[in-house]
N, CA, C and O atoms as a GROMACS GRO file, in nm:
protein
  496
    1UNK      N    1   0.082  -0.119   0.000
    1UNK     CA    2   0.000   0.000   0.000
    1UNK      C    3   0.086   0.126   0.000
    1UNK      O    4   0.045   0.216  -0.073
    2UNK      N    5   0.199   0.149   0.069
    2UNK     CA    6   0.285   0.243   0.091
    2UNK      C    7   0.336   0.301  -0.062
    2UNK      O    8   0.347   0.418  -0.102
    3UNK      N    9   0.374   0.133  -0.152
    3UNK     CA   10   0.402   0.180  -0.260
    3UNK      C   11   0.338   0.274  -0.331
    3UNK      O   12   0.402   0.366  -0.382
    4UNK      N   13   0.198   0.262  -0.345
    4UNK     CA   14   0.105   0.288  -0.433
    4UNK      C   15   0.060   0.453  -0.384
    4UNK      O   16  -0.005   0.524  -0.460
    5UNK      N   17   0.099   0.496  -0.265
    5UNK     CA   18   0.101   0.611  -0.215
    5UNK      C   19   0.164   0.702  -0.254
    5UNK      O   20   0.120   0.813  -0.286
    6UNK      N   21   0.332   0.644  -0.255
    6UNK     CA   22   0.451   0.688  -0.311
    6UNK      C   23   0.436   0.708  -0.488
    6UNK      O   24   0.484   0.813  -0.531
    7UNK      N   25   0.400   0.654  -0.545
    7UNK     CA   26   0.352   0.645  -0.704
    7UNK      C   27   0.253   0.736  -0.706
    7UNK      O   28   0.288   0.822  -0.788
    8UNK      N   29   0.128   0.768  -0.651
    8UNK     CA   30   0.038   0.882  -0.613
    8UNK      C   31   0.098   0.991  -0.571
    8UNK      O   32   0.047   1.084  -0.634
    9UNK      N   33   0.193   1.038  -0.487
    9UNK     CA   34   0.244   1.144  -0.447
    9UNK      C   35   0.320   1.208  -0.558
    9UNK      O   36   0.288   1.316  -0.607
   10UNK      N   37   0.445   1.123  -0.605
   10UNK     CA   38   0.494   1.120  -0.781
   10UNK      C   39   0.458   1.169  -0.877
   10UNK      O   40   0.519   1.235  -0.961
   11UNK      N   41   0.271   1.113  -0.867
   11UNK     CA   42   0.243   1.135  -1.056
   11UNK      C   43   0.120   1.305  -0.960
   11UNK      O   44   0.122   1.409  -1.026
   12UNK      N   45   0.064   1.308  -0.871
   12UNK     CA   46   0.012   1.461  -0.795
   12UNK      C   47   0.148   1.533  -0.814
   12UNK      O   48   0.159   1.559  -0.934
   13UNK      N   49   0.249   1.573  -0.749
   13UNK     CA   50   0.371   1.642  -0.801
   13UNK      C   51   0.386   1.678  -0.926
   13UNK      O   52   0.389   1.799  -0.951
   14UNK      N   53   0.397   1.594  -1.015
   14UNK     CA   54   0.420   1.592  -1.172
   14UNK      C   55   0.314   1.660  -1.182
   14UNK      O   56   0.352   1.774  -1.212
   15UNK      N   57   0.178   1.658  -1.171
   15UNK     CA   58   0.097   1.725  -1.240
   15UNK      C   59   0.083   1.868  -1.179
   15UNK      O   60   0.032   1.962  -1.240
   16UNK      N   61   0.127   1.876  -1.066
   16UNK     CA   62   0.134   2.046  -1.024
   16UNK      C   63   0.239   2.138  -1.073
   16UNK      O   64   0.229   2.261  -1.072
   17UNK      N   65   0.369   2.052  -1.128
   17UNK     CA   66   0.467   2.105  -1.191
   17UNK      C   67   0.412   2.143  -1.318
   17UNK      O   68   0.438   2.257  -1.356
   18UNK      N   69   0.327   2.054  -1.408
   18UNK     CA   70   0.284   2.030  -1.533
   18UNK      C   71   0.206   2.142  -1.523
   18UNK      O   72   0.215   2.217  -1.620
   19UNK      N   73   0.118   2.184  -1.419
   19UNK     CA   74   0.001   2.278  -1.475
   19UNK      C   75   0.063   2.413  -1.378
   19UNK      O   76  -0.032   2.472  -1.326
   20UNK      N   77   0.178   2.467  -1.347
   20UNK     CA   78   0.267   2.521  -1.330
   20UNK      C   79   0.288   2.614  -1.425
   20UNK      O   80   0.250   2.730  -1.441
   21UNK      N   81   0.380   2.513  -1.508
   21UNK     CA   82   0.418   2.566  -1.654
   21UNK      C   83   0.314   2.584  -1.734
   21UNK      O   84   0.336   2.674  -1.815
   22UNK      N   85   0.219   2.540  -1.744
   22UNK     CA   86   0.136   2.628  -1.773
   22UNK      C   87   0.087   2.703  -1.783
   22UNK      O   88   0.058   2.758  -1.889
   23UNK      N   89   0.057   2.736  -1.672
   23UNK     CA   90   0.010   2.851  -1.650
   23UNK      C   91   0.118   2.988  -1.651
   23UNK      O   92   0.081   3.100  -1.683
   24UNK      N   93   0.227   2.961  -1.619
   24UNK     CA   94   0.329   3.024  -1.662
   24UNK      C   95   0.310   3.027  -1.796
   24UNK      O   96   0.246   3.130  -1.819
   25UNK      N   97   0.330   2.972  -1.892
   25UNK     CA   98   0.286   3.019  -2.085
   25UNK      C   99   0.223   3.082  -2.083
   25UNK      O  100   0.241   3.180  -2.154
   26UNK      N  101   0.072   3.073  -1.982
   26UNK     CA  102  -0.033   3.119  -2.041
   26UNK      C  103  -0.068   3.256  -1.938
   26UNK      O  104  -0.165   3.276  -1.865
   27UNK      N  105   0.050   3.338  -1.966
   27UNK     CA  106   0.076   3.464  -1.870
   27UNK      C  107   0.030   3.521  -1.723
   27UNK      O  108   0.014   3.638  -1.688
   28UNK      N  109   0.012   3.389  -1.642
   28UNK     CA  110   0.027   3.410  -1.536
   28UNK      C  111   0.156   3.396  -1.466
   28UNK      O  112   0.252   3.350  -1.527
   29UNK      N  113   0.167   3.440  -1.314
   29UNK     CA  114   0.289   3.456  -1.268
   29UNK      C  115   0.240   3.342  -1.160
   29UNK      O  116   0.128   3.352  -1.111
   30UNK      N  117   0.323   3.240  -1.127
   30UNK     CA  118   0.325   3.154  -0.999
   30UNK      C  119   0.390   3.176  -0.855
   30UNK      O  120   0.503   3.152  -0.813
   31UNK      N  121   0.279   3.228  -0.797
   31UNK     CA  122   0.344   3.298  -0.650
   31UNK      C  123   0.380   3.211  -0.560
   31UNK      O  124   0.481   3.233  -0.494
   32UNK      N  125   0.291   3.076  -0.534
   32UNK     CA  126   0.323   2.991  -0.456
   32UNK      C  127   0.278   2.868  -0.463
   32UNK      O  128   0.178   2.857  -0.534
   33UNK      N  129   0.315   2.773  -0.416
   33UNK     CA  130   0.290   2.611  -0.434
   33UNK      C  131   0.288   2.525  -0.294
   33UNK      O  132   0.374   2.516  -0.207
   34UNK      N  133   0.134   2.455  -0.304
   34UNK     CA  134   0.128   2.388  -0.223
   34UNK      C  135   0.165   2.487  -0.052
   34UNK      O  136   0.268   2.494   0.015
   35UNK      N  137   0.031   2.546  -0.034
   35UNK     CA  138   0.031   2.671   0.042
   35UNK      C  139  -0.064   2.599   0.159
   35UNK      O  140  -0.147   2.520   0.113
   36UNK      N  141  -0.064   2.609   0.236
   36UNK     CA  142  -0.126   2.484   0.366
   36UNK      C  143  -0.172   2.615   0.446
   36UNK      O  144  -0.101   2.716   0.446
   37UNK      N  145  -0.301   2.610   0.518
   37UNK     CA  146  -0.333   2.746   0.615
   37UNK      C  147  -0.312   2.644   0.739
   37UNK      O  148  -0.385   2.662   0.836
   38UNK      N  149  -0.260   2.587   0.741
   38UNK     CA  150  -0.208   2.570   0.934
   38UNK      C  151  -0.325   2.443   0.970
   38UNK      O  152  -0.327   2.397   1.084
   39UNK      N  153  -0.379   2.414   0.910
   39UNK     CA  154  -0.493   2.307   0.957
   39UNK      C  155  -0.482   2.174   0.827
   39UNK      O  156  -0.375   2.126   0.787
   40UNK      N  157  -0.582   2.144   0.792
   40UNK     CA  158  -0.553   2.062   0.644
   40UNK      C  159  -0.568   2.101   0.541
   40UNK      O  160  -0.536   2.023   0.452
   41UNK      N  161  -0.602   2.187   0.515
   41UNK     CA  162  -0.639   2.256   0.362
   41UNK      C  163  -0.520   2.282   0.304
   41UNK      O  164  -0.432   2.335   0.372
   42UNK      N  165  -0.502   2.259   0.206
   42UNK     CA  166  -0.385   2.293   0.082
   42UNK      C  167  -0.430   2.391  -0.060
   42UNK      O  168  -0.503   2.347  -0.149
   43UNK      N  169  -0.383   2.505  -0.059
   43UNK     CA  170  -0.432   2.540  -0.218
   43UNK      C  171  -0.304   2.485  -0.275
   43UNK      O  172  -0.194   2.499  -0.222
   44UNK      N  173  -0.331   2.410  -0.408
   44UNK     CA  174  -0.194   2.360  -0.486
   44UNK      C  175  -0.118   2.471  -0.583
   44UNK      O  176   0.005   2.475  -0.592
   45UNK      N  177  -0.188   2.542  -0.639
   45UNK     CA  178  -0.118   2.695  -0.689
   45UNK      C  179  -0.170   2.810  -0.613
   45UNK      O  180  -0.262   2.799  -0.532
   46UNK      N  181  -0.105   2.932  -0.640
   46UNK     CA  182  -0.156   3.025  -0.614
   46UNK      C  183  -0.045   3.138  -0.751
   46UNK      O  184   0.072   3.134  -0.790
   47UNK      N  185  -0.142   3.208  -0.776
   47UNK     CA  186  -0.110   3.299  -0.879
   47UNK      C  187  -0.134   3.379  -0.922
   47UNK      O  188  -0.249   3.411  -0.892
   48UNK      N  189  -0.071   3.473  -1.011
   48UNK     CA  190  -0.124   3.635  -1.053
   48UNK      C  191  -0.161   3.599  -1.196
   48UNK      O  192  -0.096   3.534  -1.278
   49UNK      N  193  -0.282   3.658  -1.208
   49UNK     CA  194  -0.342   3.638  -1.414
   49UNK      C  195  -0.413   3.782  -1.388
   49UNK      O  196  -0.514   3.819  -1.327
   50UNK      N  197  -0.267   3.871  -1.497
   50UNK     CA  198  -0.317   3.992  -1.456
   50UNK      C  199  -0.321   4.078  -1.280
   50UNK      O  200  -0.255   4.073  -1.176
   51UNK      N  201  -0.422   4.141  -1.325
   51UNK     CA  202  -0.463   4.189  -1.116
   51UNK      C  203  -0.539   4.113  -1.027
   51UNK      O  204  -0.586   4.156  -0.922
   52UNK      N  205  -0.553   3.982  -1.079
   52UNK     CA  206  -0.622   3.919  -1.032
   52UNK      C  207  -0.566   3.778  -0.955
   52UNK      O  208  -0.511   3.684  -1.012
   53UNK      N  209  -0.593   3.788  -0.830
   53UNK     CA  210  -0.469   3.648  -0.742
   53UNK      C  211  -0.594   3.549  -0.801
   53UNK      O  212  -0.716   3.560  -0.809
   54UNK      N  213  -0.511   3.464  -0.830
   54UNK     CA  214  -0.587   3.281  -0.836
   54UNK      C  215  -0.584   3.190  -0.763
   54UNK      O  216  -0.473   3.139  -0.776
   55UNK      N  217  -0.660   3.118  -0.668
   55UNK     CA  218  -0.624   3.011  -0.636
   55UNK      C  219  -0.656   2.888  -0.709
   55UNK      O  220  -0.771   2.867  -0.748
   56UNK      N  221  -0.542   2.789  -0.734
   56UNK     CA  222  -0.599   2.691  -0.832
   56UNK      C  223  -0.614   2.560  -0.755
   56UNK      O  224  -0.545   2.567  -0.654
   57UNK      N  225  -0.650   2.493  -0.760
   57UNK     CA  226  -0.652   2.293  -0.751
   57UNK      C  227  -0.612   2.256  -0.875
   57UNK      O  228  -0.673   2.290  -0.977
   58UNK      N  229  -0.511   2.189  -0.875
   58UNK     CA  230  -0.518   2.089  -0.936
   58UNK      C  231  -0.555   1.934  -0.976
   58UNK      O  232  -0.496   1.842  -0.919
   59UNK      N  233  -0.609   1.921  -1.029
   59UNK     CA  234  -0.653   1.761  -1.015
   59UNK      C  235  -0.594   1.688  -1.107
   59UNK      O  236  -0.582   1.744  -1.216
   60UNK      N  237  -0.538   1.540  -1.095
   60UNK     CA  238  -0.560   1.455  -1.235
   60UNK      C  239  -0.584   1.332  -1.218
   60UNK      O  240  -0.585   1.270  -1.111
   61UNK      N  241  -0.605   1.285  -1.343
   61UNK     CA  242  -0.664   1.130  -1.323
   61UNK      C  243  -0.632   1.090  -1.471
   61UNK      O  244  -0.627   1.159  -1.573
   62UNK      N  245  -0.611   0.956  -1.450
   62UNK     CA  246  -0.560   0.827  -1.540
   62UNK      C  247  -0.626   0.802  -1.595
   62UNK      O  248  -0.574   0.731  -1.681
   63UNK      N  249  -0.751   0.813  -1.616
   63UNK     CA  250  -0.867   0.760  -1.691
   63UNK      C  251  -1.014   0.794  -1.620
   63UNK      O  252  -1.033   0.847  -1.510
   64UNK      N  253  -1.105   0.750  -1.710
   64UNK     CA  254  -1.252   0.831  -1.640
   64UNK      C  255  -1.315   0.710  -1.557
   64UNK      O  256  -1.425   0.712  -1.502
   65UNK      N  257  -1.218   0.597  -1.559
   65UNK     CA  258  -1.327   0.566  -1.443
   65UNK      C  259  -1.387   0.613  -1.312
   65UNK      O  260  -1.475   0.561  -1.243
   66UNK      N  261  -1.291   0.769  -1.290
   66UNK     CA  262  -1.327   0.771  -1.084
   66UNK      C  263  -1.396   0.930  -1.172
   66UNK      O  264  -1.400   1.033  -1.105
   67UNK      N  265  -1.436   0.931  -1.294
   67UNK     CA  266  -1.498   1.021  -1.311
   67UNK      C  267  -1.384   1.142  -1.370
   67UNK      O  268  -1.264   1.118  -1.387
   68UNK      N  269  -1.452   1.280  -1.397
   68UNK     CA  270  -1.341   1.385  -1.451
   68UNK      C  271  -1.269   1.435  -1.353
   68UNK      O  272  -1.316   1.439  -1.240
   69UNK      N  273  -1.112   1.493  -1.388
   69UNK     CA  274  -1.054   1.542  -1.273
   69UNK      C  275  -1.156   1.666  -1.197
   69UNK      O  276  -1.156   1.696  -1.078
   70UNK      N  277  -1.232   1.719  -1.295
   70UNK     CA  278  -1.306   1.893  -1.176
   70UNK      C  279  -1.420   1.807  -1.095
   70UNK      O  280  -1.470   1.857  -0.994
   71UNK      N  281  -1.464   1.668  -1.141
   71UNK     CA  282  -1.550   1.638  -1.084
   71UNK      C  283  -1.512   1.611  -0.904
   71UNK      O  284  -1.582   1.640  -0.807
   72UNK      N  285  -1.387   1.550  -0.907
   72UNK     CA  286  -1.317   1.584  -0.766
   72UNK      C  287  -1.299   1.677  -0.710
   72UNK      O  288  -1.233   1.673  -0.606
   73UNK      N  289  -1.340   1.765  -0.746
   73UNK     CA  290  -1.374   1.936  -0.685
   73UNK      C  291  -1.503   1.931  -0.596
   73UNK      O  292  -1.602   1.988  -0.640
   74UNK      N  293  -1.509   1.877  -0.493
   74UNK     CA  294  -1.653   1.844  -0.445
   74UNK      C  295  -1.703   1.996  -0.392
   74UNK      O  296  -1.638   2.094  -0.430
   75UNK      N  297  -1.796   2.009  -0.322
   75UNK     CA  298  -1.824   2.142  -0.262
   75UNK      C  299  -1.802   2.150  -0.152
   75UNK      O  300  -1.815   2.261  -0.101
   76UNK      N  301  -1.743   1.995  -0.036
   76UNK     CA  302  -1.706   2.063   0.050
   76UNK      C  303  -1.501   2.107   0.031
   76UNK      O  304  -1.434   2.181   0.103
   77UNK      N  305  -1.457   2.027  -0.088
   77UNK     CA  306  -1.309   2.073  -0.104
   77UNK      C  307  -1.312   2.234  -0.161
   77UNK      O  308  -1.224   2.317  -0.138
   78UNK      N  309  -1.447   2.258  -0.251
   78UNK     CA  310  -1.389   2.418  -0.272
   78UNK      C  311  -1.425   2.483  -0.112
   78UNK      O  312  -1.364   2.583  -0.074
   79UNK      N  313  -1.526   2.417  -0.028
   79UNK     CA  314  -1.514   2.537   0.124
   79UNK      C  315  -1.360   2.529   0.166
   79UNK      O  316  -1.301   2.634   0.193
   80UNK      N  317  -1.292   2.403   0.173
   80UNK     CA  318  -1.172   2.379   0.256
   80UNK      C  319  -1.065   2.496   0.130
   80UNK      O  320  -0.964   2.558   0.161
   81UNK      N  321  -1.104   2.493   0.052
   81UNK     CA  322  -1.002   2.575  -0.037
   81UNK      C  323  -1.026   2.725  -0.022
   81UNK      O  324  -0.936   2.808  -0.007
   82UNK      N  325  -1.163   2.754  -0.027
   82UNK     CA  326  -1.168   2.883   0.049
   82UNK      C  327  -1.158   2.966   0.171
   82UNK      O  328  -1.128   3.085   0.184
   83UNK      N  329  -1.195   2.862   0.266
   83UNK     CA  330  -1.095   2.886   0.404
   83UNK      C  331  -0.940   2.897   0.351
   83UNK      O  332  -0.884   2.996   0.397
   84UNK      N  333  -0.863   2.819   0.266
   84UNK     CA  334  -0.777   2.856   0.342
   84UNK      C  335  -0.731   2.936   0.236
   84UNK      O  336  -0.608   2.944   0.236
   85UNK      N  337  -0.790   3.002   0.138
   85UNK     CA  338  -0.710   3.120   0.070
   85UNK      C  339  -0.764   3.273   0.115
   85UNK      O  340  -0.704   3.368   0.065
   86UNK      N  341  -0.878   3.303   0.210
   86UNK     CA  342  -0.927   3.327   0.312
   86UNK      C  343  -0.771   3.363   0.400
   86UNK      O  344  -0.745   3.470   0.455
   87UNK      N  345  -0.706   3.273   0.397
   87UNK     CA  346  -0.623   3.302   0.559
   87UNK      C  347  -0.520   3.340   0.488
   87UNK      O  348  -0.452   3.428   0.542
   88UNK      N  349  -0.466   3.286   0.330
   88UNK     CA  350  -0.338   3.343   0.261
   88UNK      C  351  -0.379   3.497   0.263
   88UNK      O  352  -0.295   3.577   0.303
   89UNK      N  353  -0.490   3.538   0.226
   89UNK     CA  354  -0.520   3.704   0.213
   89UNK      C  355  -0.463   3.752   0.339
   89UNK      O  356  -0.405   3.855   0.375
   90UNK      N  357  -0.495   3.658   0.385
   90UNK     CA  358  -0.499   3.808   0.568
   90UNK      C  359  -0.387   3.761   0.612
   90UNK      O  360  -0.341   3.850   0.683
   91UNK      N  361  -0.289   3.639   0.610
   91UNK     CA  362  -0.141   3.616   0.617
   91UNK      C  363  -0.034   3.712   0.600
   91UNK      O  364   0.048   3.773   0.668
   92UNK      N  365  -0.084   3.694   0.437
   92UNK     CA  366   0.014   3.812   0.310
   92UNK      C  367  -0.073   3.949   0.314
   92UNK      O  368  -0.053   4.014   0.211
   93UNK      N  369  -0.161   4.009   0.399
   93UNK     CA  370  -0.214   4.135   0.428
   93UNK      C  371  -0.273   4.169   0.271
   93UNK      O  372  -0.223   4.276   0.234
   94UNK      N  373  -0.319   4.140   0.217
   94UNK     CA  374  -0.363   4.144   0.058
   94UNK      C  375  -0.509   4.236   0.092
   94UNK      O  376  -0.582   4.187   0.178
   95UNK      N  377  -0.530   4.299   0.061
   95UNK     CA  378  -0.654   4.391   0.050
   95UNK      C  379  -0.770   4.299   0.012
   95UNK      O  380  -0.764   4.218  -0.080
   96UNK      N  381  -0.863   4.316   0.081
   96UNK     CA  382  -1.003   4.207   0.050
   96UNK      C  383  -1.038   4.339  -0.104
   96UNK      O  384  -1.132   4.280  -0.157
   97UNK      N  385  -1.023   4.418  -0.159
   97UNK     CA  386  -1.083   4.436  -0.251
   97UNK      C  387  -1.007   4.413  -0.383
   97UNK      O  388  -1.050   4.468  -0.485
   98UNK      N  389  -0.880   4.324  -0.388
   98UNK     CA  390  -0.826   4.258  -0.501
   98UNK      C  391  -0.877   4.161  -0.571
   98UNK      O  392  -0.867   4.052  -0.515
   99UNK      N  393  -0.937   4.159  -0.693
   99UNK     CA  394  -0.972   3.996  -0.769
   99UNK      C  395  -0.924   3.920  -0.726
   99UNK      O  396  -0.810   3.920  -0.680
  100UNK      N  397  -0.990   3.845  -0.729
  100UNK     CA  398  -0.948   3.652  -0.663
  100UNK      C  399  -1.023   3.564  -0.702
  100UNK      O  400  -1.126   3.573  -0.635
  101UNK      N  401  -1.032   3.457  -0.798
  101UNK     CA  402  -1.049   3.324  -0.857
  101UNK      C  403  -1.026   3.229  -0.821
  101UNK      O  404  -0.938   3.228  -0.734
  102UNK      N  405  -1.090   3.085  -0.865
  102UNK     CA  406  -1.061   3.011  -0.790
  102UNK      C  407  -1.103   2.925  -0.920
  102UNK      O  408  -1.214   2.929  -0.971
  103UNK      N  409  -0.991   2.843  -0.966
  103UNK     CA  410  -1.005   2.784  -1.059
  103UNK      C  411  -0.930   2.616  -1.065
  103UNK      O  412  -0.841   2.584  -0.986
  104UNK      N  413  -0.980   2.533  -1.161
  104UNK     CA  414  -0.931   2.393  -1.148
  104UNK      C  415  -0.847   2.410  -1.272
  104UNK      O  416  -0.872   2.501  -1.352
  105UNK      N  417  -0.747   2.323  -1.290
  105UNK     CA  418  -0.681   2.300  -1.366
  105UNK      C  419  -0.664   2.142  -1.384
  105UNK      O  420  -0.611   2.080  -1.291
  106UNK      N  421  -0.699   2.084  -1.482
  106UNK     CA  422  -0.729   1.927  -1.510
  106UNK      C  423  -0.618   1.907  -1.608
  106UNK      O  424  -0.595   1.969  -1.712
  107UNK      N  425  -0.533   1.774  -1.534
  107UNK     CA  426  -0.435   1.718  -1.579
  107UNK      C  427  -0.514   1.584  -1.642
  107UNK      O  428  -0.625   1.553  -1.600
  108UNK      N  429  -0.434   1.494  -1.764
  108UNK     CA  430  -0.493   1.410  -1.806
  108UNK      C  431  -0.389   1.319  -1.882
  108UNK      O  432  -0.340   1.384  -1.974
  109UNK      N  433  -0.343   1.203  -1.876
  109UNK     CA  434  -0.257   1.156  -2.017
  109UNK      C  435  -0.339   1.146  -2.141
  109UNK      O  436  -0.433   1.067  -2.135
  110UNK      N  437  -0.314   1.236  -2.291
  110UNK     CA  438  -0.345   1.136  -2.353
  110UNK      C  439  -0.242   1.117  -2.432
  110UNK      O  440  -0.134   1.171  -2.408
  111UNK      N  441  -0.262   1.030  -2.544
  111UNK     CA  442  -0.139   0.957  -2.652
  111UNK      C  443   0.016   0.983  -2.627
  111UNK      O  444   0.105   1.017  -2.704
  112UNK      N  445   0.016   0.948  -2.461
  112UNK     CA  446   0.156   0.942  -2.429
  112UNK      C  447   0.220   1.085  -2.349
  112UNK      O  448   0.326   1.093  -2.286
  113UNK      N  449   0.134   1.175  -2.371
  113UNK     CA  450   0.125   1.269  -2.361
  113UNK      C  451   0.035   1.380  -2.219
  113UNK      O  452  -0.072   1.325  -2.193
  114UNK      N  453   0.050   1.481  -2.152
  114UNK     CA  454  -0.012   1.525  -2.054
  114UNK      C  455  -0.099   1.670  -2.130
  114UNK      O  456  -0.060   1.778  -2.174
  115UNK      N  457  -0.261   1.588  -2.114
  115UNK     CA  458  -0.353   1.717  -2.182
  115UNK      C  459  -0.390   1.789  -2.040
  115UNK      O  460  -0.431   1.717  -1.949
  116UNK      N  461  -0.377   1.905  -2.023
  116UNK     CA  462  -0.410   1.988  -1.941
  116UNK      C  463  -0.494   2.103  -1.974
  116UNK      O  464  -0.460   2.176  -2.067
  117UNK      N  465  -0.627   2.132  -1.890
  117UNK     CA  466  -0.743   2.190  -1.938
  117UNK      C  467  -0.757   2.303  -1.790
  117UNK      O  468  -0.747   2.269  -1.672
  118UNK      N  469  -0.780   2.425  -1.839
  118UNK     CA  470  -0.793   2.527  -1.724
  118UNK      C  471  -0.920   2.580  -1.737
  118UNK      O  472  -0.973   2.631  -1.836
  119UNK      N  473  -0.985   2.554  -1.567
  119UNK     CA  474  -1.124   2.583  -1.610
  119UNK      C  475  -1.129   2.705  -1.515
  119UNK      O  476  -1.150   2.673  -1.398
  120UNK      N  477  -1.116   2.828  -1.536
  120UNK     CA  478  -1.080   2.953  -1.499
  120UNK      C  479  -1.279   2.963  -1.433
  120UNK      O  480  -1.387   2.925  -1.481
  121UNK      N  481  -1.235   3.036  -1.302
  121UNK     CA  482  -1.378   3.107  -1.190
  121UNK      C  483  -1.460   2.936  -1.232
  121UNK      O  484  -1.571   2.916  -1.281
  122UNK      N  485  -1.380   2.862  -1.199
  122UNK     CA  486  -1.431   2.717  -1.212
  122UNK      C  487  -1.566   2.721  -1.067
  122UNK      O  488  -1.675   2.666  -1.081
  123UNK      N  489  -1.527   2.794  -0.943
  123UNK     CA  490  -1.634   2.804  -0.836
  123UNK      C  491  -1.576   2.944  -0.753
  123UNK      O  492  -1.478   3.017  -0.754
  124UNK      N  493  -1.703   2.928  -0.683
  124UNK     CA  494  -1.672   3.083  -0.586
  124UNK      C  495  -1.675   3.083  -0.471
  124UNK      O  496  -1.654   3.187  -0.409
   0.00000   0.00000   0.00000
């Protein structure tokens, strides 16, 4: 079981690096990674697109059997994601009247290959 954790931790990594650079191409700036508010919540990016901070999730998945990666976006993971980008604001003293998003970014193999899909104000 440990293995299969370790192989999960691996190919989650890879895909936060993967949709990273992405989002880097796609003229955002990457402020921070894998940002924890002190309890369990994790935002996996955080970023500037434009004047506007992002918080992203990333998700991916191997195939559709456990369903699409945004579908793992449940509603209580976007509350735990908004608590804790909630606490990055008032951490980093960020003005509550700056744009802020909250978007998924879906990792995927296909033909050997990593398709990555950004679903920008994905929830609020």
């Amino acid at each position: 079981m440990a293995k299969k954790r370790g192989n999960n931790h691996i190919t989650g990594k890879t895909a936060e690096t993967a949709a990273a650079l992405f989002l880097s191409g796609h003229a955002c700036r990457v402020l921070e990674r894998n940002f924890r508010d002190g309890r369990a919540a994790e935002i996996d990016l955080i970023a500037e697109d434009g004047d506007t901070l992002v918080f992203a999730e990333v998700k991916y998945r191997s195939g559709s059997a456990c369903g699409s990666p945004e579908e793992a976006v449940t509603p209580a993971k976007q509350a735990k994601i908004r608590l804790a980008a909630e606490y990055y604001l008032y951490k980093k003293q960020i003005s509550q009247d700056k744009p802020v998003r909250f978007d998924v970014v879906c990792v995927e193999p296909r033909e050997g290959r990593l398709r990555i899909r950004w679903i920008r104000d994905a929830f609020r």
